[in-house]
TORRO-638297 format. One record per residue (C-alpha): residue in three letters; residue number from 1; x, y, z. Coordinates in Angstrom, 1 decimal, padded with zeros to 4 digits. Layout:
ROBA:resn:resi:px:py:pz
ROBA:ALA:NUM:X:Y:Z
...
//
This chain:
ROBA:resn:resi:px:py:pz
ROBA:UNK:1:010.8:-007.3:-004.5
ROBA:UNK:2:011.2:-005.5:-007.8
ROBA:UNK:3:014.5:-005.3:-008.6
ROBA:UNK:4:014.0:-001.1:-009.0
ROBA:UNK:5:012.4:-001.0:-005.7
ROBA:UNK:6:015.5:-003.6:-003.8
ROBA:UNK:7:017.9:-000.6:-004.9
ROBA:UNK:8:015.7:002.4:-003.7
ROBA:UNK:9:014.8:001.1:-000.5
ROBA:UNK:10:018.2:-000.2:000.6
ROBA:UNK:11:020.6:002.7:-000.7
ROBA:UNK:12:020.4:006.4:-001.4
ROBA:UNK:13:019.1:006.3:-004.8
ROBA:UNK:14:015.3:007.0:-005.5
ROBA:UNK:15:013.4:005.1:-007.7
ROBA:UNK:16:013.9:006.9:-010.8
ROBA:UNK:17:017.4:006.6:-010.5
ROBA:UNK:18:017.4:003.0:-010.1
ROBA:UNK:19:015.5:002.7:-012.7
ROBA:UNK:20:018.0:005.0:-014.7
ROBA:UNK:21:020.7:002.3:-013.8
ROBA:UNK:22:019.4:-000.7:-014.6
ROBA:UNK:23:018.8:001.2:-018.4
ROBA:UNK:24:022.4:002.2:-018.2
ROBA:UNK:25:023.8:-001.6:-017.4
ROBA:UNK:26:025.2:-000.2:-014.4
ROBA:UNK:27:023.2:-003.0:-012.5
ROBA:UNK:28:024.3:-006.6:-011.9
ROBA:UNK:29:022.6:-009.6:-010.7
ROBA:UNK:30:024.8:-012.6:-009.6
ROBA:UNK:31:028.0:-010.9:-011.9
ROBA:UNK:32:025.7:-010.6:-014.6
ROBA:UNK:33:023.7:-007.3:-016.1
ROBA:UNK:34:020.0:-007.4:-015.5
ROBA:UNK:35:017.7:-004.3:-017.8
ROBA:UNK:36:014.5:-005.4:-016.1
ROBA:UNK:37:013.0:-003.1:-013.8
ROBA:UNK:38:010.5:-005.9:-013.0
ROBA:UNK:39:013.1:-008.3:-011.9
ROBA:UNK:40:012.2:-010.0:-008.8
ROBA:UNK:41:014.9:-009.6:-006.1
ROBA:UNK:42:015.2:-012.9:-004.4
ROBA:UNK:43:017.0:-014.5:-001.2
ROBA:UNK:44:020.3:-015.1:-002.1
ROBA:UNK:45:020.8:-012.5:-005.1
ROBA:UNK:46:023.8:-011.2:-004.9
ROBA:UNK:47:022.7:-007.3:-006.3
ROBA:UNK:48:025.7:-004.6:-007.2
ROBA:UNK:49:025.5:-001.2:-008.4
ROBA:UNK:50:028.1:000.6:-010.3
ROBA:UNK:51:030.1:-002.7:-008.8
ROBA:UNK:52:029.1:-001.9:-005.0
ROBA:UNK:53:026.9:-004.7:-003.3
ROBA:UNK:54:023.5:-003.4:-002.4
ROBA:UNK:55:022.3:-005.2:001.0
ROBA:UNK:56:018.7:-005.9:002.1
ROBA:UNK:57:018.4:-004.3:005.3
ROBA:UNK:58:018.1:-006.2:008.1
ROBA:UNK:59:017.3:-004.2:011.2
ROBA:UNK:60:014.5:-002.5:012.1
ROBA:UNK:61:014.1:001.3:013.2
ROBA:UNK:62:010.3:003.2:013.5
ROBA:UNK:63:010.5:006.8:013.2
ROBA:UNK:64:007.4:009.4:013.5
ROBA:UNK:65:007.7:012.6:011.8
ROBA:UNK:66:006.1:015.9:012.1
ROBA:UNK:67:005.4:016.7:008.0
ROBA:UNK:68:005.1:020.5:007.4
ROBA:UNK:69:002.5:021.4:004.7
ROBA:UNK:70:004.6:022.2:001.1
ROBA:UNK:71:007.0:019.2:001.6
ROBA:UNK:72:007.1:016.6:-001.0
ROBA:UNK:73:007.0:012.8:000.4
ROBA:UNK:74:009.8:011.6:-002.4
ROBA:UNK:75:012.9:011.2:-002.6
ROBA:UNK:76:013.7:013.6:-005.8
ROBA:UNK:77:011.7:016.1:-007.4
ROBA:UNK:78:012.0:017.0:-011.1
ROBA:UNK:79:010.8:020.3:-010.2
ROBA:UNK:80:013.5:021.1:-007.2
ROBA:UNK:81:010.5:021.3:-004.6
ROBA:UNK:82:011.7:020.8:-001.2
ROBA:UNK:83:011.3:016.8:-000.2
ROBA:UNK:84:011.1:015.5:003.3
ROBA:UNK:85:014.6:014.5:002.9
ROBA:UNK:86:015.7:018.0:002.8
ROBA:UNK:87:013.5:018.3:005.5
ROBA:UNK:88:015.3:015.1:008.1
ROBA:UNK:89:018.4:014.5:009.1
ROBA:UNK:90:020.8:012.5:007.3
ROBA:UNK:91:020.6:009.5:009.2
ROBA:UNK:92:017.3:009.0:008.1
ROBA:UNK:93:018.8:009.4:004.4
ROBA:UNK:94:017.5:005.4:003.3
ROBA:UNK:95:014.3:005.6:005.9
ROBA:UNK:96:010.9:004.7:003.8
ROBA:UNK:97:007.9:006.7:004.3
ROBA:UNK:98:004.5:004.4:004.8
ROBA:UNK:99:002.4:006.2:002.3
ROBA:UNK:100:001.9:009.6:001.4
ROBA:UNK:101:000.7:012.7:002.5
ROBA:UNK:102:000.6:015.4:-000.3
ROBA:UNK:103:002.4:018.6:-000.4
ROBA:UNK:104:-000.3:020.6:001.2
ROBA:UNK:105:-001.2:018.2:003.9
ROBA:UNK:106:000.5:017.2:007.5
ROBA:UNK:107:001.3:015.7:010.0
ROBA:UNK:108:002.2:011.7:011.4
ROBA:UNK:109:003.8:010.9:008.8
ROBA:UNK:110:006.1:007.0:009.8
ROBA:UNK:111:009.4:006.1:008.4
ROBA:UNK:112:011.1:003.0:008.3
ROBA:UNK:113:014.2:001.3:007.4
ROBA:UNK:114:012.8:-002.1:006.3
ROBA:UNK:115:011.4:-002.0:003.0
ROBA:UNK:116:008.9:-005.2:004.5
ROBA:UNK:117:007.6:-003.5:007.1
ROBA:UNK:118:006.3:-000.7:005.2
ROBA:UNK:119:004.8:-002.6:002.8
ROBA:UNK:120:002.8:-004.1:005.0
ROBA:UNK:121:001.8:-001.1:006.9
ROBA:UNK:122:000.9:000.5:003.5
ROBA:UNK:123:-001.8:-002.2:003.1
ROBA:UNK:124:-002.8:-002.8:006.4
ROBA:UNK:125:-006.3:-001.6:006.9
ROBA:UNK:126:-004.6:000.4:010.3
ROBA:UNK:127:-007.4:003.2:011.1
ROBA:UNK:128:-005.2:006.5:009.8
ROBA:UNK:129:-007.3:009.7:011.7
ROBA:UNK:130:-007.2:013.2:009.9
ROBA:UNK:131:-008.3:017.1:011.1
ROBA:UNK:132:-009.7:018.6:008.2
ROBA:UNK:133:-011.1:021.7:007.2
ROBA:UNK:134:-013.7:022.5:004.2
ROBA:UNK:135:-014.9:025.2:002.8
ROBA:UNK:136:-018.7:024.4:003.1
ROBA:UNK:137:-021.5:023.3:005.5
ROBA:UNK:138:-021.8:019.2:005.8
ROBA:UNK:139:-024.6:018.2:004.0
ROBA:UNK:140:-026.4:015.4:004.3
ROBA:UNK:141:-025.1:013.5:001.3
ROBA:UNK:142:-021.6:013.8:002.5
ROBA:UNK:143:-022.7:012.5:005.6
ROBA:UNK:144:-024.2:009.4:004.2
ROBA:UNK:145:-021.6:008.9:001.8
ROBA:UNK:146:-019.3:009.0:004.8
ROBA:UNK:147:-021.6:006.0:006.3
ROBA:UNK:148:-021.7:004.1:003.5
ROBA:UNK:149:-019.4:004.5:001.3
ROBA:UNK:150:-019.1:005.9:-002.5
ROBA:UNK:151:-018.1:005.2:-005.4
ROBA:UNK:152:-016.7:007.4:-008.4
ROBA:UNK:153:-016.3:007.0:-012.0
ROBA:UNK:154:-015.0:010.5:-012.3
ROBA:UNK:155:-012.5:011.2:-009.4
ROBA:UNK:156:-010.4:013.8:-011.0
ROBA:UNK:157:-011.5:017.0:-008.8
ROBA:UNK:158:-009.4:017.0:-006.1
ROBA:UNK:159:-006.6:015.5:-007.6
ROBA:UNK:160:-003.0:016.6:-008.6
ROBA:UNK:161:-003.2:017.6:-011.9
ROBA:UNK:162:-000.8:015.0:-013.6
ROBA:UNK:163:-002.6:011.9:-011.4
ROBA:UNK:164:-003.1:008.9:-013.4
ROBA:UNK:165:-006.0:007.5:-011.5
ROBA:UNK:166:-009.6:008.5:-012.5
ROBA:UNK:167:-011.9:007.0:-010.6
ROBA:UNK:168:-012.2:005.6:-007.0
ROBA:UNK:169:-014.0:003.8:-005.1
ROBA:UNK:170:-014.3:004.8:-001.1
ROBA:UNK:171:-014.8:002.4:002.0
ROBA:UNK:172:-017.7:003.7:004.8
ROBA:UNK:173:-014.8:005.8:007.0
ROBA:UNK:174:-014.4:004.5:010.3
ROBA:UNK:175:-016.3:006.9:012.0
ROBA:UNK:176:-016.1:010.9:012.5
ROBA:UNK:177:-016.8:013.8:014.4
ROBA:UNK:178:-018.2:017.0:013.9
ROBA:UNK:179:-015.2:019.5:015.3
ROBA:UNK:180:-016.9:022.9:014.2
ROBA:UNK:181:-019.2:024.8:011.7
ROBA:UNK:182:-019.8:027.6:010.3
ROBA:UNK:183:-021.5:029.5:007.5
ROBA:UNK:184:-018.7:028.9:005.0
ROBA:UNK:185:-016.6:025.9:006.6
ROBA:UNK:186:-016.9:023.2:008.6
ROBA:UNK:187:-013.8:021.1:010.7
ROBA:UNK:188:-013.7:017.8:011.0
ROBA:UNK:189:-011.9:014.6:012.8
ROBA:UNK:190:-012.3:011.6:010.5
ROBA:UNK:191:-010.7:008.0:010.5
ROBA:UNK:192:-010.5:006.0:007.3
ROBA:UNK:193:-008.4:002.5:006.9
ROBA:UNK:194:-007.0:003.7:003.6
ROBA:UNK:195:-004.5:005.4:001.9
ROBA:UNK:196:-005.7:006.1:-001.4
ROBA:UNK:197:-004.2:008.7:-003.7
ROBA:UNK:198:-005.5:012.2:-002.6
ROBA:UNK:199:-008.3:010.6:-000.9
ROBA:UNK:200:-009.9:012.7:001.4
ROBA:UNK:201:-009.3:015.7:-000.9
ROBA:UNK:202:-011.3:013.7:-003.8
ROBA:UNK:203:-014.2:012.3:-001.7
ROBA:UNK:204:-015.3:016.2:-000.7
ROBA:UNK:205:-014.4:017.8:-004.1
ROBA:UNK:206:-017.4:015.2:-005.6
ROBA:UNK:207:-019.8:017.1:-003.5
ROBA:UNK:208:-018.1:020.9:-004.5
ROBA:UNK:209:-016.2:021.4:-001.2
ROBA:UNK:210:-012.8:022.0:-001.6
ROBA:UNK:211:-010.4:020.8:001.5
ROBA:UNK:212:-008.6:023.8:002.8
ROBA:UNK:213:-006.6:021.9:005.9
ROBA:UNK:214:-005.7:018.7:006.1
ROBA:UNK:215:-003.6:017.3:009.1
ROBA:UNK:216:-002.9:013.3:009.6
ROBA:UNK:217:-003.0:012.9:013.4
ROBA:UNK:218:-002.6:009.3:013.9
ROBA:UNK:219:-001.6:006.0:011.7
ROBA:UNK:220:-003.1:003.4:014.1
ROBA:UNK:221:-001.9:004.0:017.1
ROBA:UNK:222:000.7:006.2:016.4
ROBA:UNK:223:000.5:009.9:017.3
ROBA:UNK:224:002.4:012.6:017.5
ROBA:UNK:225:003.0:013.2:021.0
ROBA:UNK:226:003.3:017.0:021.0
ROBA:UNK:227:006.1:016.3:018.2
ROBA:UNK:228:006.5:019.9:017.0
ROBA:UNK:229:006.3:020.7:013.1
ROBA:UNK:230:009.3:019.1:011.1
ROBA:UNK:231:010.8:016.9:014.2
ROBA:UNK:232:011.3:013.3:014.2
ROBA:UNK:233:011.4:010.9:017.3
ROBA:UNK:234:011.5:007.8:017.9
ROBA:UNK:235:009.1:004.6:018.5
ROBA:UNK:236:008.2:004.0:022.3
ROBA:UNK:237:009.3:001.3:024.0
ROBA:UNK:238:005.4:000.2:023.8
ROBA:UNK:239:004.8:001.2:020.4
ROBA:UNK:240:007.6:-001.4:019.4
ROBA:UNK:241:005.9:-004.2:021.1
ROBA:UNK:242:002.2:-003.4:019.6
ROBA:UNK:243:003.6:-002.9:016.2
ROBA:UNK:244:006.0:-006.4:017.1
ROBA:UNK:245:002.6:-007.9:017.8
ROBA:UNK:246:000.2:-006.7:014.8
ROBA:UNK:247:003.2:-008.1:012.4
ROBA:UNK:248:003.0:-011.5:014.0
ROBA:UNK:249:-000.8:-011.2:013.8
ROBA:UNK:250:-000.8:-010.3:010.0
ROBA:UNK:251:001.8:-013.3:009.5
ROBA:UNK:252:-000.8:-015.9:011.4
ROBA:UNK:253:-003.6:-014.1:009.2
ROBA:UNK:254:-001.7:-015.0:006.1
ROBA:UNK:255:-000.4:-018.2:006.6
ROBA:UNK:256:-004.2:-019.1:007.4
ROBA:UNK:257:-005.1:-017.6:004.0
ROBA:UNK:258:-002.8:-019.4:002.5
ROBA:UNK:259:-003.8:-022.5:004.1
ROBA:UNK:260:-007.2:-021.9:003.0
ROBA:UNK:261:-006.2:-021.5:-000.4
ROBA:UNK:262:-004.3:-024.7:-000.3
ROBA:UNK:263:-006.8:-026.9:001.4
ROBA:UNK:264:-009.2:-025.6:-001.6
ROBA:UNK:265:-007.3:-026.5:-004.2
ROBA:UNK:266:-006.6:-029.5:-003.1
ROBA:UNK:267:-010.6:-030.4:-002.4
ROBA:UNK:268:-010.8:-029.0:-006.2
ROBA:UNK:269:-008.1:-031.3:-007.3
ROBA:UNK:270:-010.0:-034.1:-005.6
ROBA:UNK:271:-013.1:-033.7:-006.9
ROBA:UNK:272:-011.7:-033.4:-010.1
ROBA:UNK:273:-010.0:-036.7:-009.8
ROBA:UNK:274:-013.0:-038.1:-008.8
ROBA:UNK:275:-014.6:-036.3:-011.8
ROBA:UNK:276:-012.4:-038.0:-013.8
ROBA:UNK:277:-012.9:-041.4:-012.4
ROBA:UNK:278:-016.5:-041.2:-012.8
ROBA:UNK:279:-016.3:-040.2:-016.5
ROBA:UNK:280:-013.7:-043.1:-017.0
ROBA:UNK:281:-016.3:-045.4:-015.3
ROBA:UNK:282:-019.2:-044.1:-017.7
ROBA:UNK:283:-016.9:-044.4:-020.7
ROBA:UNK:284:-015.7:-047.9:-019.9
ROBA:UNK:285:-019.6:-049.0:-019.7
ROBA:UNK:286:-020.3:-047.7:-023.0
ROBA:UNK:287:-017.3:-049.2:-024.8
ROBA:UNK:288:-018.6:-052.8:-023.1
ROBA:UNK:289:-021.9:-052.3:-024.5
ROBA:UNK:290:-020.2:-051.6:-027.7
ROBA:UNK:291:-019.0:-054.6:-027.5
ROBA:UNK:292:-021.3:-056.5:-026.1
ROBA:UNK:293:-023.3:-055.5:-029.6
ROBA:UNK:294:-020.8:-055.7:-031.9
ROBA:UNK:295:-020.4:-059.5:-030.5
ROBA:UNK:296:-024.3:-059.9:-030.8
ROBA:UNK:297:-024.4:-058.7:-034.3
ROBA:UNK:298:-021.4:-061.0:-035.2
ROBA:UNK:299:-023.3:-064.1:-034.2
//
């Protein structure tokens, strides 16, 4: 893990602080001062901060939250908006959010205290299901660009205004279902197995509808239970053992992958040996009928 990331996700400073450290040579690496945000934390680093050890967190807690819309998902705000941090209790002070849901959206919205496992939710294709309102009729483009898919060059309607990221390109969603409609809006239940910046908001802005409710329902399986606005609870019993189960499953998946990979480079190494061997072969016949002339000439 980046070495600005190690310290954000196992302490109480946010990125931009850590990364304000590690200018500052307040961070050490093994007793010695490491300036690289990109360092890779390893096994066996020993990492302190202002001389305090940071330890990778171990144990593992799953908490489902109840975002209110104008709630920043980040730790800090340069602005002084009001984060979810202000928002949840203290103990959940180091907790990781998996993903985003912008300041005018809510909803399920899962915390973590392992950095690993919500990097893997993050990019885990995990169906996340949304109640949306927009200020138009559904046409039939949206609807087929629902189906199959779309992809942008321009993607900047719909997004913040400082966003970095100009185009996009958007998988078919999942499936969705026509909740309402009405002259000048339309609701809608939809499930995509992404979490791309803004996404939702950008996909109906490129055909001039403007997104005027968004509300996450469910990440996977996860819902909210009748979990009032801006409350937290706690995994299920069950919910622990299906999420225990999909991380063995994406382990197996990747060790396969990487045994994949392996058993192809090695066939690629092979052949090119073999490669080799047969242009050795090719090359040793020519230098003998060199030879062989060179000998013929000489007599």
């Amino acid at each position: 893990m980046r070495l600005n990331r190690y310290i954000s996700h196992n302490s109480k400073y946010s990125r931009r602080e850590a990364d304000r450290l590690i200018e500052d040579g307040e961070v050490t690496i093994n007793r010695k001062v490491v300036k690289e945000f990109g360092y890779m934390v390893e096994d066996g680093d020993f990492v302190e901060v202002k001389g305090r050890a940071i330890k990778r967190r171990t144990e593992l807690t799953m908490v489902v939250y109840n975002k209110p819309k104008g709630v920043l998902v980040t730790k800090r705000d340069d602005r002084g908006r009001t984060t979810i941090y202000h928002k949840l209790p203290g103990k959940f002070r180091h907790f990781i959010p998996v993903g985003r849901l912008d300041y005018a959206s809510e909803g399920v919205l899962i915390l973590t205290d392992s950095p690993d496992v919500a990097e893997k939710l993050m990019r885990s294709a995990l169906p996340r299901t949304y109640n949306l309102k927009i200020d138009k009729p559904l046409t039939q483009e949206m609807r087929d660009a629902m189906r199959d898919g779309l992809v942008l060059s321009d993607a900047r309607a719909g997004a913040h205004a400082y966003s970095s990221i100009t185009s996009m390109e958007f998988a078919p969603f999942d499936g969705y279902e026509l909740r309402s409609e009405g002259k000048s809006f339309t609701k809608l239940r939809v499930t995509i197995s992404e979490g791309q910046n803004r996404e939702l908001r950008r996909f109906f802005a490129h055909f001039g509808a403007e997104v005027l409710d968004l509300k996450r329902v469910a990440f996977g399986d996860i819902g909210l239970n009748n979990l009032p606005t801006n409350k937290t609870r706690y995994y299920t019993r069950r919910e622990y053992s299906d999420l225990y189960d999909y991380l063995k499953q994406l382990d197996r998946s990747k060790l396969k992958k990487e045994q994949k990979i392996k058993e192809k480079l090695e066939e690629e190494y092979r052949a090119k040996k073999l490669d080799e061997k047969k242009r050795a072969k090719i090359e040793r016949k020519r230098e003998a009928r060199k030879k062989a002339k060179r000998e013929a000439k000489g007599k």
